[in-house]
C-alpha positions in Angstrom: 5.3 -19.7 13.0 2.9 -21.9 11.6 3.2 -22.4 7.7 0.2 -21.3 5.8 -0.4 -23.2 2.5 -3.3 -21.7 -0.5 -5.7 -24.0 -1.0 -7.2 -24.7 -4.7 -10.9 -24.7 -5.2 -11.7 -28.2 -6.6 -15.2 -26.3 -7.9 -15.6 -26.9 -11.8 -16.1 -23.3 -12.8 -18.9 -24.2 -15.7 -17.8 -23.1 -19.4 -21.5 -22.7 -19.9 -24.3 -24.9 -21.7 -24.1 -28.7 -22.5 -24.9 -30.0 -25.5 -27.4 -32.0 -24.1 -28.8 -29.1 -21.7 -29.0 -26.5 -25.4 -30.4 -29.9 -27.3 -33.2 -30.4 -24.8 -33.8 -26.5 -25.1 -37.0 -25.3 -26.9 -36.4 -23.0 -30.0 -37.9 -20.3 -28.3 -35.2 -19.9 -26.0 -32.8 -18.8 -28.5 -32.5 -15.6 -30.4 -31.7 -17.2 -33.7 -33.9 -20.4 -33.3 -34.1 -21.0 -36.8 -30.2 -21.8 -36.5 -30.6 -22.5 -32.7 -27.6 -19.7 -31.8 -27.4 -17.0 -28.9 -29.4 -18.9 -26.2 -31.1 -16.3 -23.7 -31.9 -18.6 -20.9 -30.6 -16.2 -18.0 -28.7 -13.2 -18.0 -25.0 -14.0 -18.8 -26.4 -15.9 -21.5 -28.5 -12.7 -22.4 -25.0 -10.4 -22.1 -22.9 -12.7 -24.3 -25.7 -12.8 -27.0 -25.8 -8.9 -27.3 -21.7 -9.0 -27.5 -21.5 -11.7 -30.0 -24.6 -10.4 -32.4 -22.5 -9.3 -35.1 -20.9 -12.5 -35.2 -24.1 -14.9 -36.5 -23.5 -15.4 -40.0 -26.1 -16.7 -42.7 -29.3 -14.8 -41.4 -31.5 -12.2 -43.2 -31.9 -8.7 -41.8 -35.6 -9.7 -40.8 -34.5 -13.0 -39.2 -31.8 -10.4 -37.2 -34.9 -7.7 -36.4 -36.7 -11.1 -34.9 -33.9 -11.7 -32.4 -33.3 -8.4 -31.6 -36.8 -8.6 -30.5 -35.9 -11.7 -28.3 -33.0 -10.5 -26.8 -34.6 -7.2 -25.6 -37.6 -8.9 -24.3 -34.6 -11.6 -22.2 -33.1 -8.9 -20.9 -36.4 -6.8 -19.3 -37.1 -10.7 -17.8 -33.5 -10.9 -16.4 -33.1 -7.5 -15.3 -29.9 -7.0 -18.0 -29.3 -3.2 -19.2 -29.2 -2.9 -22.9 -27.5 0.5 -24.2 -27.9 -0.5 -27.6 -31.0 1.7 -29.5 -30.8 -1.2 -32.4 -28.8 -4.4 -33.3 -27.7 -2.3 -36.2 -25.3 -0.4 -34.2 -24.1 -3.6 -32.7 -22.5 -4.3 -35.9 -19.1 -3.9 -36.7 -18.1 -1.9 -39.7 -16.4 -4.0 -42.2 -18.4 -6.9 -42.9 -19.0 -9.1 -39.9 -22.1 -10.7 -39.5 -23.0 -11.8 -43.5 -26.3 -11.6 -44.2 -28.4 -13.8 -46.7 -30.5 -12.1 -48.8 
C-alpha cells in the first residue's frame, strides 16, 4: 500500500494591510481618517471595522456619526450586511470606546 504523506501549503495566508499599502492609502478610505483607523477598502476590511467600532478611542461622537456614515456606505459598495440600526448599539456597555469631548 502506497504511503500517503499531507502536504503543507507554502501559501503566505496574508495578516492583512502593509504599512506601506495603509500609508499610500488616501484618508478617505478609512472610517476614522482623521486618525487613519478602520480601513474599508474591501469587505473583510469593512466586517472587522464594524466589529472593532467600539474599540477606537480618542474620537468625538460626531467624528463617530462621520464613520458610521462611511462604513455603511463600504458596505452597500461591497455587498456586506450591516444588522446594526446605529454605531451606538455597537458599543459595549461599560466604557469602551472613550470619547473626547
Amino acid at each position: 500500500m502506497p504511503t500517503t504523506t499531507k502536504r503543507r501549503s507554502t501559501a503566505k495566508r496574508s495578516t492583512g494591510l502593509s504599512s506601506r499599502q495603509r500609508d499610500r492609502m488616501s484618508s478617505g478610505t478609512f472610517a476614522f481618517p482623521k486618525e487613519r483607523k478602520e480601513p474599508l477598502n474591501d469587505a473583510r476590511h469593512v466586517r472587522n471595522a464594524i466589529a472593532r467600532f467600539d474599540q477606537v478611542e480618542g474620537v468625538s461622537e460626531s467624528e463617530r456619526d462621520a464613520a458610521w456614515r462611511r462604513i455603511r456606505a463600504a458596505a452597500r459598495k461591497f455587498g456586506v450586511e450591516v444588522e446594526a440600526k446605529g454605531w451606538r448599539s455597537l458599543m459595549k456597555k461599560g466604557g469602551g470606546g472613550r470619547r473626547r469631548s
